[in-house]
Wavefront OBJ file of the C-alpha trace (Angstrom):
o trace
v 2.699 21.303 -5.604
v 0.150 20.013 -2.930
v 0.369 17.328 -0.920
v -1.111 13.672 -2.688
v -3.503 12.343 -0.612
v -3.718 8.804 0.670
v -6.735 7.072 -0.535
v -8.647 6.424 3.272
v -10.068 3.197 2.950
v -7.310 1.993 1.237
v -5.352 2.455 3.971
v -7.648 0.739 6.543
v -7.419 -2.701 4.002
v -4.151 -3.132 3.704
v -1.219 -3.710 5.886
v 2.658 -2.783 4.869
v 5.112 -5.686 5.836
v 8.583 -5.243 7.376
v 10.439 -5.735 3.937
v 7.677 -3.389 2.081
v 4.927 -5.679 0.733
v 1.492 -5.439 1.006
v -0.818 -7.863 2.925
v -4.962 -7.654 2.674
v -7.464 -10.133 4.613
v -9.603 -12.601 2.606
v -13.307 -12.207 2.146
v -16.094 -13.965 2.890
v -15.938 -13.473 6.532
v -18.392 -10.673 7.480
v -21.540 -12.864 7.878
v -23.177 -16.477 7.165
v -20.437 -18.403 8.503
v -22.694 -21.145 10.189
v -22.548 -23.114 7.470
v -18.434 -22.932 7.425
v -16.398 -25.806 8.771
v -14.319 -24.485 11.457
v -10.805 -25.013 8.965
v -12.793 -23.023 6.676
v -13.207 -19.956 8.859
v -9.994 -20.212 10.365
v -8.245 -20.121 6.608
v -10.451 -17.165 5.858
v -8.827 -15.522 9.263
v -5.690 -15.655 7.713
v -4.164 -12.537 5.543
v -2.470 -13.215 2.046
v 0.273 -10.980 0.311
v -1.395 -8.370 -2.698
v -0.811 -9.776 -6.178
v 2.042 -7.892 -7.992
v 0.000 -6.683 -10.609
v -2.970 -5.216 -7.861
v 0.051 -3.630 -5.883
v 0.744 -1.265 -8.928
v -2.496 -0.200 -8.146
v -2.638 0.463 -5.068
v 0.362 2.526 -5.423
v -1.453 5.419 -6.560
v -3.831 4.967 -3.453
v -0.924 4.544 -1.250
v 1.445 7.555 -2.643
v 3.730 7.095 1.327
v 3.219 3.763 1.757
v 7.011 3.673 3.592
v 5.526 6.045 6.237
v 1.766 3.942 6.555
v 3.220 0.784 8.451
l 1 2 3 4 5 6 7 8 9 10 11 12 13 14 15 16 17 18 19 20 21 22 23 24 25 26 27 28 29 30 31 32 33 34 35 36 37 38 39 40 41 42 43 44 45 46 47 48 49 50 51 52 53 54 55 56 57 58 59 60 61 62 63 64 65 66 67 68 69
């Protein structure tokens, strides 16, 4: 059998913790933050563990996600 292949920009989004779970940013950071209050932006900077049901997901994206940390 080939080699699965780890889905790219998968990869780039999300970050493997030290006891295996996955962490993503938030959105709603990329542009038109003027009108933001400064708490606002700075909880947006933050990154949040994956729901458990949207990590079954993305472990079909991430087939060796032991190896991606």
């Amino acid at each position: 059998m080939p080699k699965m292949k780890t889905h790219r920009s998968a990869q780039k989004r999300y970050k493997i913790t030290g006891t295996g779970k996955l962490t993503r940013g938030k959105c709603g950071r990329s542009h038109l933050n003027v009108t933001f209050s400064s708490s606002r932006k700075r909880r947006l900077d933050s990154n949040v563990v994956v729901d458990p049901g949207a990590e079954q997901k993305l472990a079909l994206q991430l087939p060796y996600r032991k190896y991606c940390r």
